[in-house]
SEKOL-815781 format. One record per residue: residue number from 1; x, y, z of N, C-alpha, C, O in turn. Coordinates in pm, 1 decimal, always signed. Each point is the difference from the previous one (the first is absolute). Layout:
BEGIN
+------+----------+----------+----------+----------+----------+----------+----------+----------+----------+----------+----------+----------+
: keti :      npx :      npy :      npz :     capx :     capy :     capz :      cpx :      cpy :      cpz :      opx :      opy :      opz :
+------+----------+----------+----------+----------+----------+----------+----------+----------+----------+----------+----------+----------+
:  NUM :        X :        Y :        Z :        X :        Y :        Z :        X :        Y :        Z :        X :        Y :        Z :
...
+------+----------+----------+----------+----------+----------+----------+----------+----------+----------+----------+----------+----------+
This chain:
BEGIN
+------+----------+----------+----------+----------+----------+----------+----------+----------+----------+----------+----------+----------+
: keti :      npx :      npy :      npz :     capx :     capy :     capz :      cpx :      cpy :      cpz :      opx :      opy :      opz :
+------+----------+----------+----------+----------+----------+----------+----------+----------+----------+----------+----------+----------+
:    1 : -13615.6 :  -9696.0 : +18088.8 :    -90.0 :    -26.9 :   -108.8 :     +0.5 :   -150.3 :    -23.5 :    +99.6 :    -69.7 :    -18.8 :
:    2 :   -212.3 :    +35.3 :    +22.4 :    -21.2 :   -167.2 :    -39.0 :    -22.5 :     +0.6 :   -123.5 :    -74.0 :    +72.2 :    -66.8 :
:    3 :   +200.7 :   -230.4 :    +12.9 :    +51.0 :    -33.6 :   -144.7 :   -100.6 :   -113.7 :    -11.2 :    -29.3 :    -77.5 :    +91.1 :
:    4 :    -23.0 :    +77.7 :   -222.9 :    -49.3 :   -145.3 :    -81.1 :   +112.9 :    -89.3 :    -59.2 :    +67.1 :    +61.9 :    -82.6 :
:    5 :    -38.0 :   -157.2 :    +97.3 :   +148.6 :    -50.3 :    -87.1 :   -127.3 :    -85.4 :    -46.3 :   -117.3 :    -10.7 :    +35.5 :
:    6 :   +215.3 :    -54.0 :   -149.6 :     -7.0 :    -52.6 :   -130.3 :    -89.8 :   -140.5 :    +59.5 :    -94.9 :    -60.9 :    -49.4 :
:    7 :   +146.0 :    +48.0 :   +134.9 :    +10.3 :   -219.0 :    +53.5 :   -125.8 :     +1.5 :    -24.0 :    -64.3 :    +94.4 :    -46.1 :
:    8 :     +2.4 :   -262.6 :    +95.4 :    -82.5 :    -28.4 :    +19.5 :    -53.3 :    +49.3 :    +97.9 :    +76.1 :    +11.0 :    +96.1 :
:    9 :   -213.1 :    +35.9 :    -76.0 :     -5.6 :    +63.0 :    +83.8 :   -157.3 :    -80.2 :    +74.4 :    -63.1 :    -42.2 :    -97.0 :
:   10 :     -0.1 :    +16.0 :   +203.5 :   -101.9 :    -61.2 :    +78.6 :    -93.5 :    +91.8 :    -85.5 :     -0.9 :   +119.3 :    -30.5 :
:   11 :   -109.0 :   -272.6 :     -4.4 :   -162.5 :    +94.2 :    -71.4 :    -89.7 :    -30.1 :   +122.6 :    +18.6 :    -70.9 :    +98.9 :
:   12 :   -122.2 :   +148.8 :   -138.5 :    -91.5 :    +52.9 :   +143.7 :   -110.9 :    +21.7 :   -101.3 :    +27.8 :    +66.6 :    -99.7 :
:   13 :   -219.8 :   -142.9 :   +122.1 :    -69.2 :     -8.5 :    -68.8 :    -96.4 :   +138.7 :    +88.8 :    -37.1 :    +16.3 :   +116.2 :
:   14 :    +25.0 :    +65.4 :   -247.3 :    -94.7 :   +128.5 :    +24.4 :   -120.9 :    -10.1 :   -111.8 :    -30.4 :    -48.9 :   -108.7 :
:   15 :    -26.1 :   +150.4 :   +241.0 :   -126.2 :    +15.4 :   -115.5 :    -92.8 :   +148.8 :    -23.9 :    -49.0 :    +86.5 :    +72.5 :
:   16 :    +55.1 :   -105.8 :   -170.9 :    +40.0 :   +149.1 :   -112.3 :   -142.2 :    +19.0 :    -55.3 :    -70.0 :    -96.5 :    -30.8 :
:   17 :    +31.3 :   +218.8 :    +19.8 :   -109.9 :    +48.4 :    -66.5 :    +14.0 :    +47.8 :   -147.9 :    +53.2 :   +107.8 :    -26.6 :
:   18 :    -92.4 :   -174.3 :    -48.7 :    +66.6 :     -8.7 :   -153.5 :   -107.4 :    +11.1 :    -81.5 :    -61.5 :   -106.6 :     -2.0 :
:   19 :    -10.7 :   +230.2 :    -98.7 :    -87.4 :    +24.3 :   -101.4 :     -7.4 :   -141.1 :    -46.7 :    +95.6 :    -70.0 :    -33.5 :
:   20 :   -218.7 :    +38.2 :    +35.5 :     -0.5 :   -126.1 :    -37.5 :    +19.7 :    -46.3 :   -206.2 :    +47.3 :    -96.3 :    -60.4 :
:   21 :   -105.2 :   +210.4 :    +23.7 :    +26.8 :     +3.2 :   -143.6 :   +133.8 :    -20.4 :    -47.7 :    +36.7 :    -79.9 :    -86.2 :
:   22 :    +52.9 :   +186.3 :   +172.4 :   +153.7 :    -34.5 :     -8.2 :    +87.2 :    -77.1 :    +25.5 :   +114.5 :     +8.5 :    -44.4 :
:   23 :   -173.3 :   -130.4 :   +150.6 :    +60.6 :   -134.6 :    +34.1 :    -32.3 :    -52.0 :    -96.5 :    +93.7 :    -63.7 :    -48.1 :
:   24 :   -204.4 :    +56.3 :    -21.5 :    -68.2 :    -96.3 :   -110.0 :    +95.9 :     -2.0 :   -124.2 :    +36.2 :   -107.8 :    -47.3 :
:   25 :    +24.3 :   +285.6 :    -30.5 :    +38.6 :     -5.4 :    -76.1 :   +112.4 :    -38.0 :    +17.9 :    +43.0 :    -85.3 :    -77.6 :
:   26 :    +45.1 :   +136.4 :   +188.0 :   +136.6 :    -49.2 :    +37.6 :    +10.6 :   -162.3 :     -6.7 :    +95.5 :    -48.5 :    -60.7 :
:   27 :   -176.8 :    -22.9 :   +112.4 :     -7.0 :   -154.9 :    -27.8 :    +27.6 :    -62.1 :   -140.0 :    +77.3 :    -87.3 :    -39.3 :
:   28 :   -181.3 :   +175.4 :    -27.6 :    -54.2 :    -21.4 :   -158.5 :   +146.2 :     +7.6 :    -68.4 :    +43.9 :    -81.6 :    -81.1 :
:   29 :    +36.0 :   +219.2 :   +140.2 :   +100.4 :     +9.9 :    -56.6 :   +154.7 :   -126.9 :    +24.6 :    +99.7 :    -32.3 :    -64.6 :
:   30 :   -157.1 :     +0.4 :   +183.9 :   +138.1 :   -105.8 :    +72.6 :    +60.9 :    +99.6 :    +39.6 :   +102.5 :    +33.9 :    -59.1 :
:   31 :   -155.6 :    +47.2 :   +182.2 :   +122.2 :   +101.3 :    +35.5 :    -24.6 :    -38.3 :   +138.5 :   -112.2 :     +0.1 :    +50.7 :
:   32 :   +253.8 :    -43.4 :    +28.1 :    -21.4 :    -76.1 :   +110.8 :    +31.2 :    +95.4 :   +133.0 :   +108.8 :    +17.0 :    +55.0 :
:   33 :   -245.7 :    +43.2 :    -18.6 :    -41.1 :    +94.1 :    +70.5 :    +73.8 :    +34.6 :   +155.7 :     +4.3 :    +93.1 :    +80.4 :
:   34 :    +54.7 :   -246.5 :    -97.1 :    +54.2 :    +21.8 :   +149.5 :   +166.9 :    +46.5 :    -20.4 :    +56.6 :    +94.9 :    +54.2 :
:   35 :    -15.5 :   -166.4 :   -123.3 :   +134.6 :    +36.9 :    -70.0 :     +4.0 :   +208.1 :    -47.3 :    +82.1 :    +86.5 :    +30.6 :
:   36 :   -211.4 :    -79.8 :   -113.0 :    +32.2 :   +139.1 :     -4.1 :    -20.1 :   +111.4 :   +126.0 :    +63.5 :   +101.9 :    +27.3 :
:   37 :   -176.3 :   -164.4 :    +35.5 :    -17.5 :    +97.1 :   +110.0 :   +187.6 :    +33.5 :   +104.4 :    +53.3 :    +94.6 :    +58.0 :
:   38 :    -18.8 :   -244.2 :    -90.7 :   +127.0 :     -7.4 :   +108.7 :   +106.3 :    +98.9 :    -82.7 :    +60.1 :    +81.4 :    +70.1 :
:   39 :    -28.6 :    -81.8 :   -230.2 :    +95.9 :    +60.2 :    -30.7 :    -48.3 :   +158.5 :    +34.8 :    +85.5 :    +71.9 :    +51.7 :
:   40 :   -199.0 :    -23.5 :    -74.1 :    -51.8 :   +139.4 :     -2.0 :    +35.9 :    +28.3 :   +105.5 :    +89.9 :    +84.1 :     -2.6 :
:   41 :   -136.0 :   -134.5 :   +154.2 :    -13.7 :    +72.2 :   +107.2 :   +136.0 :    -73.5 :    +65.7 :     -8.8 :    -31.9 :   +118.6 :
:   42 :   +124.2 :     +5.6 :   -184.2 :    +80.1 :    -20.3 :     +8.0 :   +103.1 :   +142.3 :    -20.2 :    +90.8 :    +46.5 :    +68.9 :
:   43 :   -149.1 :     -8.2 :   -188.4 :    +92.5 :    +89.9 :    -76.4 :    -49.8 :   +147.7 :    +46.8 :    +62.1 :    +98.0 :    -41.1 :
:   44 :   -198.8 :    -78.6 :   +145.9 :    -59.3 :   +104.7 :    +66.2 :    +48.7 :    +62.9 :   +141.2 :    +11.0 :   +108.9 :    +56.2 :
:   45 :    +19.7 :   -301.8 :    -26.5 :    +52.4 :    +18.6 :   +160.9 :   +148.2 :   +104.7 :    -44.9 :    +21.0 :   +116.5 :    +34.0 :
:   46 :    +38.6 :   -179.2 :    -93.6 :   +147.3 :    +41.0 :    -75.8 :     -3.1 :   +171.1 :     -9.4 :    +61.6 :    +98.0 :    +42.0 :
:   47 :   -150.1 :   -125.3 :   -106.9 :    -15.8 :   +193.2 :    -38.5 :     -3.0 :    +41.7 :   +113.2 :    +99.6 :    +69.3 :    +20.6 :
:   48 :   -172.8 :    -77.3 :    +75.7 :    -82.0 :    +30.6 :   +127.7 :   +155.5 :    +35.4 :    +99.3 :    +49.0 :   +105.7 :    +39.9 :
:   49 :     -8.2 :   -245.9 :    -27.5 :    +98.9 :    +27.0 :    +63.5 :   +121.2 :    +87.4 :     -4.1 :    +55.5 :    +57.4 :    +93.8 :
:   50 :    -19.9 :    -58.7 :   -243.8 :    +83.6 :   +133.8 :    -20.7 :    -58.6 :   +136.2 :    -13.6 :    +59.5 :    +98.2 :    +44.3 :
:   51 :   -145.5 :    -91.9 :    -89.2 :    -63.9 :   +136.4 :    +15.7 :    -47.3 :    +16.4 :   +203.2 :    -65.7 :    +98.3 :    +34.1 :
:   52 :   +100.6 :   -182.1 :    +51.7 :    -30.6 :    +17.5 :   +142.9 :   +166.5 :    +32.8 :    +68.9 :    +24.7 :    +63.5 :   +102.5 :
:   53 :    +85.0 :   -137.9 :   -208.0 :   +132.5 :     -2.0 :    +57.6 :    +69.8 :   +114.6 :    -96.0 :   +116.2 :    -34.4 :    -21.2 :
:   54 :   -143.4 :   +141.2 :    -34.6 :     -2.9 :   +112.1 :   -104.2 :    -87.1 :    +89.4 :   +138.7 :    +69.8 :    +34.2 :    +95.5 :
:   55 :   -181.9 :    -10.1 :    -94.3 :    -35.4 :    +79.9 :   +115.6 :    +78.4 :    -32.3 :   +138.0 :    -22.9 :   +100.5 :    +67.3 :
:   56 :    +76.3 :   -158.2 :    -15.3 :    +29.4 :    -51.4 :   +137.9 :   +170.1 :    +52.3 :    +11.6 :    +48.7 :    +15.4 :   +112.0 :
:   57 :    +24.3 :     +6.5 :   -222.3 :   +143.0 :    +19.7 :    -26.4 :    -29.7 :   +154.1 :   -105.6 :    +70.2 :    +36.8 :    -94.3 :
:   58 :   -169.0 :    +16.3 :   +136.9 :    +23.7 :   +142.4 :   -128.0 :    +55.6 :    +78.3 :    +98.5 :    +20.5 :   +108.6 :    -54.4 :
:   59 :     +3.5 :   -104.9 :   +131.2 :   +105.6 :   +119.2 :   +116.2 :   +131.8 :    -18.0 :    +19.4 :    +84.8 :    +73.1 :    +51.1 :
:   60 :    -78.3 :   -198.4 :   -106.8 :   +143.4 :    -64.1 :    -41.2 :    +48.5 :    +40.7 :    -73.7 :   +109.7 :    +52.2 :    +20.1 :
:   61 :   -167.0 :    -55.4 :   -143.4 :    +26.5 :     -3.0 :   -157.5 :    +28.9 :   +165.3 :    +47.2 :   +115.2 :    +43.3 :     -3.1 :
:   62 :   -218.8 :    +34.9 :    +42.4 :    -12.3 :   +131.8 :    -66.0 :   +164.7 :    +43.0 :   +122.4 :    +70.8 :    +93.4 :    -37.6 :
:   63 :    -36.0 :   -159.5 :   +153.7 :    +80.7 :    +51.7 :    +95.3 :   +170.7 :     +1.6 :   -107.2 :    +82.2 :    +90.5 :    -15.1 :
:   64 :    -86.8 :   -243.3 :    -44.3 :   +153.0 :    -30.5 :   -104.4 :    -13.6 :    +95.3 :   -117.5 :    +99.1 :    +40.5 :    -60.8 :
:   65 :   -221.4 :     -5.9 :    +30.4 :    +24.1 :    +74.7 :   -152.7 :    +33.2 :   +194.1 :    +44.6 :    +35.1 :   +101.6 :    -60.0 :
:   66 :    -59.3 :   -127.1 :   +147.7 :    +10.1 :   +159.5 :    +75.0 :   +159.3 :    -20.8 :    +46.4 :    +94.6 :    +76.2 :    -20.2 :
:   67 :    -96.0 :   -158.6 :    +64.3 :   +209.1 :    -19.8 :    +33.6 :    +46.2 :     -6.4 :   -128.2 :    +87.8 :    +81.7 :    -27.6 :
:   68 :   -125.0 :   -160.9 :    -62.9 :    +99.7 :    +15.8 :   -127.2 :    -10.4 :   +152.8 :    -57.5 :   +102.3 :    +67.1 :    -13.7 :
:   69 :   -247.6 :     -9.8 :    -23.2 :     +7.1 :   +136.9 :    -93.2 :   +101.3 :    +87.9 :    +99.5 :    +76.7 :    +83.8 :    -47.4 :
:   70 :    -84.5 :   -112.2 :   +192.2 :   +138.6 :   +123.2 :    +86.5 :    +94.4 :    -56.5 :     -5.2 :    +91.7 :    +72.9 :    +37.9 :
:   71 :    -54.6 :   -179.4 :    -68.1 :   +127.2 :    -35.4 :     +3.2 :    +84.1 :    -92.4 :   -120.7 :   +120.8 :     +5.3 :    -23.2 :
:   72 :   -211.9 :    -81.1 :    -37.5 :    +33.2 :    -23.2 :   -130.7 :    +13.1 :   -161.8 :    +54.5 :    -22.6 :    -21.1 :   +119.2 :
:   73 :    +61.1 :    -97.1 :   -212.7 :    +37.6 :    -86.2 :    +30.6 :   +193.7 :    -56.9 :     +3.5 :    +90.2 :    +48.5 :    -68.3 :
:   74 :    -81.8 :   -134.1 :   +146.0 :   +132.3 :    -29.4 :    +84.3 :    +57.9 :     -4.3 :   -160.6 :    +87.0 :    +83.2 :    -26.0 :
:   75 :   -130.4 :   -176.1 :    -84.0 :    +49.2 :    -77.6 :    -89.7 :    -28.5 :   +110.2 :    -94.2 :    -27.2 :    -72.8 :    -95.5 :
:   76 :    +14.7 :   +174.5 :    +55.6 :    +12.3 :    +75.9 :    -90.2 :   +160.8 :    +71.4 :    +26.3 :    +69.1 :    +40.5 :    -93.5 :
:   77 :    -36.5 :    -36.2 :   +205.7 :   +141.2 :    +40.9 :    +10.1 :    +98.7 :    -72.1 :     -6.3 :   +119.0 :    +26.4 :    +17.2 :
:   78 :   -206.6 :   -186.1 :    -60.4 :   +118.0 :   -128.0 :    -13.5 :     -1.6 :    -13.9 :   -171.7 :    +62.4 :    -99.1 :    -37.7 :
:   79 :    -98.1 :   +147.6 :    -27.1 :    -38.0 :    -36.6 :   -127.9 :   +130.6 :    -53.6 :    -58.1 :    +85.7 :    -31.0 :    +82.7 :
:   80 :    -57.9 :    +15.7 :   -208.4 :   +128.7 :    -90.9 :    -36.0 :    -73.6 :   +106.3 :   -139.9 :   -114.0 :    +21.6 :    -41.2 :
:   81 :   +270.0 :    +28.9 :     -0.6 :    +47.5 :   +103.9 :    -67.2 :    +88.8 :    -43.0 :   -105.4 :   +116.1 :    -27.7 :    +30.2 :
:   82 :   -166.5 :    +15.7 :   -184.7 :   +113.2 :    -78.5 :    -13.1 :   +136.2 :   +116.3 :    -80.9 :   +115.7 :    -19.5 :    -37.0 :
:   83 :   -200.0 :   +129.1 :    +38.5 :   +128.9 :   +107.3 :    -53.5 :   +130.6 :    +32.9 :   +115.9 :    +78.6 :    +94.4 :     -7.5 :
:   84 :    -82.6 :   -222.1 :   +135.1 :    +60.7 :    +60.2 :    +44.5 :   +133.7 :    -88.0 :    +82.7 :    +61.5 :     +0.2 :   +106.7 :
:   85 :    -68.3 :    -79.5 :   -251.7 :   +160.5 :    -89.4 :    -27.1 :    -95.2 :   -155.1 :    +27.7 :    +56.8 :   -109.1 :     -5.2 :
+------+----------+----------+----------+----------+----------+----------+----------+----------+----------+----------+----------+----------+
């Protein structure tokens, strides 16, 4: 799965088909269109990717939770007891 980190990261000039009424007001407002588009489809890729690495590991998940309900976990038989000195 490919990570976004935080850094600075290389900008790359695109060009976007944008309601034109809604660039207008977004302007009007000072809402700096390129900055939001980047946090949004920032925070989509994100989703995207865990909901792709959640499907890709569910035979996993479902293989450990089927070993624990038959067998229980290691550390429930390690527990620390304190009635017992």
């Amino acid at each position: 799965m490919g990570t976004l980190s935080p850094r600075i990261q290389k900008k790359r000039a695109v060009n976007l088909f944008v309601d034109s009424e809604l660039l207008d007001e977004a302007k009007r407002l000072g809402i700096n269109v390129s900055d939001t588009l980047e946090r949004r489809l920032r925070g989509i890729v994100r989703a995207e990717q865990e909901k792709r690495w959640l499907e890709e590991n569910r035979a996993a998940f479902t293989s450990i939770n089927a070993f624990i309900d038959s067998h229980g976990l290691l550390s429930s038989r390690l527990r620390y007891r304190a009635d017992n000195g």
